[in-house]
N, C-alpha and C positions, 0 to 999 in steps of 0.2 A: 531538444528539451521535451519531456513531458508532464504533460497538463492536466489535472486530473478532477471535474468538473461534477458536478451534483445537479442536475437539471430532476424537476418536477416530472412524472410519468407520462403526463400529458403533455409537457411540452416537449420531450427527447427526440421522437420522431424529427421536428420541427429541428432542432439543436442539429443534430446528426449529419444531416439535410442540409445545412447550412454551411457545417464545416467541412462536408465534402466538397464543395464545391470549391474552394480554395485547391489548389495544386499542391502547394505545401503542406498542408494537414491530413497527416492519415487519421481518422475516426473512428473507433470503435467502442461498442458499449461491453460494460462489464458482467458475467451471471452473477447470482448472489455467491456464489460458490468462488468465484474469481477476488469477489468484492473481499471475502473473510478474510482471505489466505492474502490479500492484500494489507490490510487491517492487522495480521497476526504479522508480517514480515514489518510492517512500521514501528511497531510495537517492539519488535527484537533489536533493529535497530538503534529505537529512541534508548532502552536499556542497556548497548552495548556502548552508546557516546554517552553515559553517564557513569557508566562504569569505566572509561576513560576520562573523562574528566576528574573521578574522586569522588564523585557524589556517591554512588553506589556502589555495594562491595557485590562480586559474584560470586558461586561456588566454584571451586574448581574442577576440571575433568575428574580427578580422584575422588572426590566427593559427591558428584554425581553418579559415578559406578561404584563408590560404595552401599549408592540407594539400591541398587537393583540388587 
């Protein structure tokens, strides 16, 4: 399972540190650059299970390469 956690700048170090030390938990912090592209693939997601569900209509393939 992954856990994806918001600690304060100041106290990260401290968080980090802590949960290495567990055997079980691999730790690692994210760049901002990781963070985005994390943020941008939730977001694809969240609009791909609504556009299964019926809430939301998408384009289709054809109508996105007719944009281009």
């Amino acid at each position: 399972m992954t856990i994806l956690l918001q600690v304060k700048d100041q106290e990260a170090d401290f968080v980090l540190n802590l949960l290495s030390r567990f055997p079980f938990v691999k730790a690692q912090s994210l760049t901002p650059q990781k963070l985005k592209n994390l943020k941008h693939f939730q977001s694809s997601v969240q609009e791909v299970e609504n556009h299964l569900s019926g809430k939301k209509s998408l384009k289709s393939a054809k109508d996105l390469l007719g944009e281009l």
